[in-house]
C-alpha positions, 0 to 999 in steps of 0.5 A: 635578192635584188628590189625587182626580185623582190617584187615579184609575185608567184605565177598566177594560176588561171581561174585556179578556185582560191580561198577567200580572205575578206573581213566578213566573206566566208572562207571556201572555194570559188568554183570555176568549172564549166560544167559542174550543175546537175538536173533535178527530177527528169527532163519534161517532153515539152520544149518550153516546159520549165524545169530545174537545175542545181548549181554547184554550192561553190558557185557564189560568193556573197558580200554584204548580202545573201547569195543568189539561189542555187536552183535555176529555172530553165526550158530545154528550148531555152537550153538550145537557145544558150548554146547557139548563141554562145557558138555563133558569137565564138564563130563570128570572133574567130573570122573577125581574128581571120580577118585581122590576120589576112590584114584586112581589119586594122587597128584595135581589135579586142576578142572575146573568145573564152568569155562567152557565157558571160554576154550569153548567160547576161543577155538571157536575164534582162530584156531590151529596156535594160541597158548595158555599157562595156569597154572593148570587148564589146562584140558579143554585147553588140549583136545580143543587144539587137546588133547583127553578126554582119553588122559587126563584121562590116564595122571592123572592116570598115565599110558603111554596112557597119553598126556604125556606118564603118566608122567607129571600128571595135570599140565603138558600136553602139544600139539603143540599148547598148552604149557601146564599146567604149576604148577608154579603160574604166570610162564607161563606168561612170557614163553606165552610173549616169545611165542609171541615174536617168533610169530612176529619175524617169521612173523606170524598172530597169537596170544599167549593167556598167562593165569592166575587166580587172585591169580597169578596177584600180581607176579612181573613176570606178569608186567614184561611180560607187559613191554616187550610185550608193549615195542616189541608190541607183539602179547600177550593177557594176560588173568586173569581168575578171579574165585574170589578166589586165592586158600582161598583167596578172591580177594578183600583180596589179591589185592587192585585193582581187576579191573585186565584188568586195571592193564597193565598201558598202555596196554588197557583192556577188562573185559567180562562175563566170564559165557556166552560162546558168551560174551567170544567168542566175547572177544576173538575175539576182542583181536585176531584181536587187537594184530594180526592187530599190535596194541601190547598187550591186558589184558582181564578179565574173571570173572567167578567161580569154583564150587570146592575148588582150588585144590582136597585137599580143601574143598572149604568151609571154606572161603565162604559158601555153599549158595554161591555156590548153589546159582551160580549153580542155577542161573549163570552156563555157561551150564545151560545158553547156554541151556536156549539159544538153548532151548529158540531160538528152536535151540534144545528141552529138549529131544536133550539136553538131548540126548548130555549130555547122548553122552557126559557122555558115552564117558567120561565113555568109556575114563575112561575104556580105560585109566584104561586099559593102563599100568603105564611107565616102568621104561625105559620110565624115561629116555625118553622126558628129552631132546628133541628128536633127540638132547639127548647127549652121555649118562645120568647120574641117581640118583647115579654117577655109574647109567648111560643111553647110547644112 
């Protein structure tokens, strides 16, 4: 057997539910189905009547802490809300994977299709003095945290209508609550640490959410931040979305542990369902109120899946197969799974999830045509936004010594 043979691990299979084997973690499955919670008692008349849900026992993993609870509260207006959002944020990536076909967005362009409970579902559990930070899959985030589906569109396309005046592109777009979009793998978690560090420090009752995916969980910079936010106590919720692949890597290639809520040593850990949006509105609450009722930081797992390759360059095939993939769209999709839900609950029928899903591809074609309609920044606009407003020097200096901006 030859030493790359050697090597090589079995084929990972995609959110396959595995048994854990971690010191001091319960031996079970993980469960990664869509739709796998049930009603309990019967639906109330009232939109905004509460009721509740039972998620599957399998739906956590905890480390160095009790699970979130199993019963989740919710409305059937809140119900419609989730799905709308999850579909328009599916519509809005797939133009933006048109576009970048038909060559008119260039460069980086990282999709989240797949992955929508995950923005949904964590969007739904915070309010607007949370904060949250990411890597390049940032485009759902954006438009939850008070960004526009056209705003994101205009960015990508480079015009000045985008979230950031067509300058930044796909991964950098930014709003007051969220910090972006970040294209440096893993860098963003010591800035979401240094973030949370602020929100204590003014006494505030809020929480960072600091992102990243599997393929960044090896930096040094990811433990790094683990050290200093247990050793502040910080409000941080370090959050690895687990799609099983880091770039063409598996995850079981490139990491010997991939029981990432584990790996903060003393800082406890939640694995959830990262496919069901009540599973991950259900964590996400569960380590708002950890951190903000003073217990330190929480690392929480979402195992979820992308359709599309890691970025617009990759085909998305040549380290697992396309069986692989069908076979997630047709059983595991996170859209699919609500829907089962309000159509089983009679929450809504085919014809009003229908209707939403009609709603939400007009809306996303509207966007496209307006953000087509906005014009690139002129070349004045580059010397705007380096520094932060109100507090430019004198004058800049350009690519050459004789160039200069005064202000």
């Amino acid at each position: 057997m030859s030493f790359r043979v050697a090597l090589r691990p079995a084929r990972a299979q995609a959110l396959k539910a595995t048994s854990l084997r971690v010191a001091g973690v319960q031996s079970r499955f993980l469960e990664t189905s869509a739709a796998a919670s049930e009603l309990i008692g019967t639906l109330p008349e009232k939109g905004d009547e509460e009721f509740k849900v039972k998620l599957s026992n399998d739906t956590f993993h905890s480390y160095r802490c009790d699970p979130p609870s199993l019963e989740v509260s919710t409305t059937k207006d809140k119900m419609i809300e989730l799905y709308s959002q999850m579909t328009l944020m599916r519509r809005m990536e797939q133009a933006c994977d048109a576009l970048y076909k038909a060559k008119m967005i260039r460069g980086f362009c990282h999709l989240a299709i797949g992955q929508e409970a995950v923005a949904v579902g964590m969007e739904s559990a915070i309010n607007g003095d949370d904060r949250v930070i990411t890597s390049y899959r940032c485009h759902p985030f954006a438009v939850l945290r008070g960004g526009t589906v056209k705003g994101v569109i205009a960015e990508l396309l480079g015009r000045e209508d985008g979230m950031s005046k067509g300058k930044g592109g796909s991964m950098h777009i930014f709003t007051p609550s969220f910090f972006g979009g970040n294209g440096i793998v893993g860098a963003q978690v010591p800035v979401g640490a240094g973030i949370a560090f602020a929100q204590k420090y003014l006494g505030n009752k809020t929480v960072t959410f600091a992102m990243y995916g599997d393929g960044a969980s090896n930096q040094g910079q990811v433990f790094e931040a683990y050290n200093m936010a247990k050793l502040w106590n910080l409000p941080c919720v370090f959050v690895c979305e687990n799609n099983k692949y880091g770039m063409g890597t598996s995850a079981e290639r490139s990491s010997q542990n991939t029981s990432f809520f584990t790996r903060g040593d003393q800082i406890p850990g939640i694995q959830a369902n990262g496919m069901d949006v009540l599973s991950v509105h259900q964590a996400c609450k569960f380590a708002k109120e950890w951190t903000t009722s003073g217990k330190g930081p929480l690392v929480l797992e979402f195992v979820t899946y992308r359709y599309g390759g890691h970025s617009m360059s990759d085909p998305g095939t040549t380290y697992r197969t396309r069986d692989e993939i069908q076979r997630m769209r047709s059983t595991q999709d996170a859209i699919n799974g609500i829907k089962i839900y309000l159509n089983n609950w009679g929450i809504l029928n085919d014809k009003e999830t229908k209707n939403i899903d009609k709603a939400a591809k007009a809306e996303v074609e509207q966007a496209v045509t307006e953000a087509k309609e906005s014009k690139p920044p002129g070349l004045e606009k580059f010397w705007e936004d380096v520094y932060f407003k109100g507090t430019e020097p004198p004058f800049m200096r350009g690519r050459t010594q004789d160039e200069i901006k005064y202000f």
